[in-house]
Backbone bond lengths (Angstrom), bond angles and torsions (degrees), N, CA, C in turn:
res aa  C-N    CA-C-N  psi(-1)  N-CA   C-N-CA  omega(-1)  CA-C   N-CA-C  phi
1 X - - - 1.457 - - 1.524 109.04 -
2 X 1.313 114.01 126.25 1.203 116.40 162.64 1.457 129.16 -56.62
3 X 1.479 123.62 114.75 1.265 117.50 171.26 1.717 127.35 -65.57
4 X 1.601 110.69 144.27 1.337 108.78 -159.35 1.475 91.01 -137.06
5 X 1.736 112.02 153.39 1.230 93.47 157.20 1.554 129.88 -102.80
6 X 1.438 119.80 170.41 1.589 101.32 -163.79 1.415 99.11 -119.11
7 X 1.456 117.64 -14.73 1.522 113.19 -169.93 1.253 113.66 -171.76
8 X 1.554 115.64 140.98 0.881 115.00 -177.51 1.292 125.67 -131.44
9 X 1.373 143.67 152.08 1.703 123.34 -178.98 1.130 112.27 -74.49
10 X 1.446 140.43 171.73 1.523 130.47 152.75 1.360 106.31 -151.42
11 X 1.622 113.38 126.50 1.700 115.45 -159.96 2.184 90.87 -74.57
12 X 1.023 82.84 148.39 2.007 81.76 152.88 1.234 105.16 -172.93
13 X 1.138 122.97 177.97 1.829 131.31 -155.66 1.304 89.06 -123.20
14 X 1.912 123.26 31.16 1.255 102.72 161.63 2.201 94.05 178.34
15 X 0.832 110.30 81.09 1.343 120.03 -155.17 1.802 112.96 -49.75
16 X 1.491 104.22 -22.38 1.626 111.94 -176.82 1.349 104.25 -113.38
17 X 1.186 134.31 -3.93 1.437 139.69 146.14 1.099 123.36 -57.40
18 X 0.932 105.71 -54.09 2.023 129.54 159.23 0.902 103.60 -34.47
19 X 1.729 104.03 -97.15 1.793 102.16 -177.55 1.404 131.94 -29.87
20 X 1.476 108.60 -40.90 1.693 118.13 175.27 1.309 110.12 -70.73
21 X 1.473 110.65 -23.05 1.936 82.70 160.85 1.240 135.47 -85.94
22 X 1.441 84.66 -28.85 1.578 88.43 176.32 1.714 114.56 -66.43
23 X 1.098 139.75 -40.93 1.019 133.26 134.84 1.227 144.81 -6.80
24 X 1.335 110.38 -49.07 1.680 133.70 171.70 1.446 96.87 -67.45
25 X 1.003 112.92 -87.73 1.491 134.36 -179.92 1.642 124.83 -33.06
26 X 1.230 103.70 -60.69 1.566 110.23 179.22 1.497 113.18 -73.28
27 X 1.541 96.53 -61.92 1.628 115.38 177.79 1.708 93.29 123.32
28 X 1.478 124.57 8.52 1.218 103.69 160.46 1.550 142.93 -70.52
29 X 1.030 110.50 173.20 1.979 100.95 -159.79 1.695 106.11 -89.37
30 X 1.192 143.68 105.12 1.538 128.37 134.79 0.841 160.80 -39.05
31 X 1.260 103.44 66.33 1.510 137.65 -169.00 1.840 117.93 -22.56
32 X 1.256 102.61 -86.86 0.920 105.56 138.37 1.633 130.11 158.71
33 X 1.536 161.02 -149.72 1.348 133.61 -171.20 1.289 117.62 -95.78
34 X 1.648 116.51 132.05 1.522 106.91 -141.25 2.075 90.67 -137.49
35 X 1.373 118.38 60.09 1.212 123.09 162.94 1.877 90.04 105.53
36 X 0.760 110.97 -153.95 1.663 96.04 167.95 1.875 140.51 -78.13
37 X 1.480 95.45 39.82 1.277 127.88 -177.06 0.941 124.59 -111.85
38 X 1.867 142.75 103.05 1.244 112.30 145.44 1.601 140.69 -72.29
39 X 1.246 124.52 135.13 1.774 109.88 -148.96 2.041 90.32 -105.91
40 X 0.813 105.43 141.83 1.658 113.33 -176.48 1.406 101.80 -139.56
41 X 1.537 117.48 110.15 1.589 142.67 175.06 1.708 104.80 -59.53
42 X 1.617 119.60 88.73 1.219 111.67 159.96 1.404 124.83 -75.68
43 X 1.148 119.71 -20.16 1.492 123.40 164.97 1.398 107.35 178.00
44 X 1.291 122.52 -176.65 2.081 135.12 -166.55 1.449 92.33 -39.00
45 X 1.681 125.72 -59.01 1.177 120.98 -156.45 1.962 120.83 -103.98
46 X 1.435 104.24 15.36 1.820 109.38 -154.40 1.436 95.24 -148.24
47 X 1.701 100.12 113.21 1.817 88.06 143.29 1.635 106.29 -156.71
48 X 1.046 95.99 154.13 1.378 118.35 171.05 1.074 121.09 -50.11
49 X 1.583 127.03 125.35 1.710 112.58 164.69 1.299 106.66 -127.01
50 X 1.267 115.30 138.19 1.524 110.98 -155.84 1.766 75.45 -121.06
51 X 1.452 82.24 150.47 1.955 108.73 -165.78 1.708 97.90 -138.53
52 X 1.848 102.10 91.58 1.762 86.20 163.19 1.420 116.82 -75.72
53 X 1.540 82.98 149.42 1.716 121.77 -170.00 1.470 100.99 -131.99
54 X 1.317 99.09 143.67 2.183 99.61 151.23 1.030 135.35 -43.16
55 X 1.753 106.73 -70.07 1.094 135.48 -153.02 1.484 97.75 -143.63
56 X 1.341 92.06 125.24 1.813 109.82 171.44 1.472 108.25 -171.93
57 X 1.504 112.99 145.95 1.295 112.48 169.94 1.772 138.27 -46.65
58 X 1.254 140.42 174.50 1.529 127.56 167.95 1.522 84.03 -91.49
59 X 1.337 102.79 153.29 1.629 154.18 -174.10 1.487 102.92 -108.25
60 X 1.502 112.86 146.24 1.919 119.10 156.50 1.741 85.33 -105.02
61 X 1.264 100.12 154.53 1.413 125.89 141.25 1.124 123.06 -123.95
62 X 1.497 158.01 122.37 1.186 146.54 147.88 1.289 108.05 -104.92
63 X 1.773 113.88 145.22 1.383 118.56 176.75 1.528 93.57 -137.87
64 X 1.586 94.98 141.77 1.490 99.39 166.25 1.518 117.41 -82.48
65 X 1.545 104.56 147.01 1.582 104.08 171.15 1.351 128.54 -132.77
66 X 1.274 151.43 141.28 0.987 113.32 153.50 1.473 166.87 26.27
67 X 1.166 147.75 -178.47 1.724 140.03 144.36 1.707 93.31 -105.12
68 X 0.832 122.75 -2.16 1.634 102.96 -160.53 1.502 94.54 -119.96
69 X 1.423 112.59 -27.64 1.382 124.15 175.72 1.676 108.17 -70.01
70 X 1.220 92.71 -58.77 2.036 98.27 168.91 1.142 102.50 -33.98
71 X 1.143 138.22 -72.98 1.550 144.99 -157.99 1.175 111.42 -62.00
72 X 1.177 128.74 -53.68 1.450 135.78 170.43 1.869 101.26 -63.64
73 X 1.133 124.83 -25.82 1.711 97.00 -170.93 1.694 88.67 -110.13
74 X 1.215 120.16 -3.11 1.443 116.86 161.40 1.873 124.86 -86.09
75 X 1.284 105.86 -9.33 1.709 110.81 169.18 1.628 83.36 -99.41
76 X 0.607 126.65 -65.78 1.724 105.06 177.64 1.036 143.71 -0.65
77 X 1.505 101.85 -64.04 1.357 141.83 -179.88 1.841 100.74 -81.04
78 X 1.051 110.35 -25.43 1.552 92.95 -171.89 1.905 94.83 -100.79
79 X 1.186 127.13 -34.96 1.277 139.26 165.76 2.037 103.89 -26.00
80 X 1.395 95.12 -79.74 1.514 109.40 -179.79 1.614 117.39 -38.21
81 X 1.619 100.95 -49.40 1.565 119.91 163.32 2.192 79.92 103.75
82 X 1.111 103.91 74.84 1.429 115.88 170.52 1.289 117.57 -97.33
83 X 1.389 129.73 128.21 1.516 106.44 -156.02 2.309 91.98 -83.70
84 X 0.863 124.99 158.05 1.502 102.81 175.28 1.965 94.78 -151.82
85 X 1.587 113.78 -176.90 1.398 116.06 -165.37 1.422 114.19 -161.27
86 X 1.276 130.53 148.93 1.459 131.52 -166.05 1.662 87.37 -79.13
87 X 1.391 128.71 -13.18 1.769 104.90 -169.53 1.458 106.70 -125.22
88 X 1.411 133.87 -155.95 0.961 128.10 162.58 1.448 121.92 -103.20
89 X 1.253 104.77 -18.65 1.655 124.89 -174.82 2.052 92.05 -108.92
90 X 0.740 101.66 45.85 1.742 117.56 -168.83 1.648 128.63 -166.13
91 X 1.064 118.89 22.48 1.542 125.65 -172.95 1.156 121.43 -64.66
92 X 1.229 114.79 -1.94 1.665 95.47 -170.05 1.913 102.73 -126.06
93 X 1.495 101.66 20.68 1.566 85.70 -140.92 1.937 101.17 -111.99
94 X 1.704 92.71 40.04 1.495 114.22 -179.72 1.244 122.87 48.90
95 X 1.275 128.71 52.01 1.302 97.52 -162.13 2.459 85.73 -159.53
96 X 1.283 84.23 150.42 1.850 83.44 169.72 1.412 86.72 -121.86
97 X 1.922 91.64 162.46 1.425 126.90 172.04 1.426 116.48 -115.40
98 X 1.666 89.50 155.13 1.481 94.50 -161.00 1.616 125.43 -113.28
99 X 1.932 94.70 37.80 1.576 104.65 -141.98 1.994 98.11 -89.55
100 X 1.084 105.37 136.89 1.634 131.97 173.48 1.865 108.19 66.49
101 X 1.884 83.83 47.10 1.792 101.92 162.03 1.943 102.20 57.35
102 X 1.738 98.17 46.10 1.267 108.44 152.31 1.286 109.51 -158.41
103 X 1.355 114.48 -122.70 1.416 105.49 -144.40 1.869 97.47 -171.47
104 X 1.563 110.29 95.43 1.469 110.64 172.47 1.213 107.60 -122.76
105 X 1.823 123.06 -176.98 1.290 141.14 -118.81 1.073 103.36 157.49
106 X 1.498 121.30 128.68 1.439 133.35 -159.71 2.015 99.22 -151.96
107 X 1.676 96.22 121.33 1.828 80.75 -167.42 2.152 72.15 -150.79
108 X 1.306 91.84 171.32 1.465 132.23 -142.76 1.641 86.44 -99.91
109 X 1.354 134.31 124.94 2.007 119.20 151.69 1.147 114.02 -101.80
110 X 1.080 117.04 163.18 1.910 117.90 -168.45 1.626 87.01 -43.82
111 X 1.181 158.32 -72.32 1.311 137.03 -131.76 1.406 109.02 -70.80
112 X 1.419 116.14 -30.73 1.728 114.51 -172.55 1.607 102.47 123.90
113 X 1.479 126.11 -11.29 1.197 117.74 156.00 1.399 120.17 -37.92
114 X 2.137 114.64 152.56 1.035 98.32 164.28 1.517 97.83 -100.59
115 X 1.392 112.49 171.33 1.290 114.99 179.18 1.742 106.93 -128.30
116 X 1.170 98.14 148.53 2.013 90.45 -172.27 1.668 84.35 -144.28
117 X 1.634 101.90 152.31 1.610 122.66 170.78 1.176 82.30 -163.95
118 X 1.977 87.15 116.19 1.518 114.13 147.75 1.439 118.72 -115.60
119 X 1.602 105.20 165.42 1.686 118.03 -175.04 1.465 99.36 -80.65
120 X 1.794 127.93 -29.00 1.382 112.22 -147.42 1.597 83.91 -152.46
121 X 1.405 99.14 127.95 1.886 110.51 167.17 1.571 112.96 -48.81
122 X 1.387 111.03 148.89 1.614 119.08 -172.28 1.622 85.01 -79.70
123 X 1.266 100.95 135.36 1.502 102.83 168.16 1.911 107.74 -98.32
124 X 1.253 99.87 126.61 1.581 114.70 -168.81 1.596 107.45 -120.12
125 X 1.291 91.73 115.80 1.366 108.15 -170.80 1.871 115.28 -83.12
């Protein structure tokens, strides 16, 4: 059996704010508040549970998506007026990249995470 992951924590300074963006944004589902968790359905086997906290470091996320998914969580992102960036050390500076014959995007969530969606896995040599 292939190992998968099923869950993950995610700090935020507001646990159903969280979820509702991610929601907004991605199009994942908000399940809903599950002890001091909000739980958000990234797909059959993954979801997020965001746990407010004070104080915690910024986080990466990257998820792969689609081309059709890009587009849809990239009018999203420009809809809201999200500032976002082809790098990671580059967020604000409008623009996607087009590295290993796709297409990524790197944008900010209310907590200070970065967030990345690419079309095509980094190929690592």
């Amino acid at each position: 059996m292939e190992i998968t992951l099923n869950h993950t924590i995610v700090p935020a300074y507001n646990n159903v704010v969280s979820a509702k963006f991610y929601e907004a944004i991605f199009g994942f589902k908000f399940v809903k508040e599950w002890g001091h968790f909000a739980v958000v359905t990234v797909n059959s086997t993954l979801t997020l549970d965001f746990q407010t906290k004070k104080d915690f470091s910024s986080l990466h996320y990257a998820f792969k998506v689609t081309d059709e998914q890009f587009d849809l969580i990239f009018n999203r992102l420009q809809k809201a007026h999200i500032k976002y960036g082809s790098e990671p050390y580059d967020l604000e500076n409008n623009a996607i990249n087009h590295k290993y014959a796709g297409r990524g995007v790197y944008f900010k969530d209310p907590n200070g995470h970065v967030l990345e969606i690419i079309t095509a896995d980094y190929i690592i040599d």
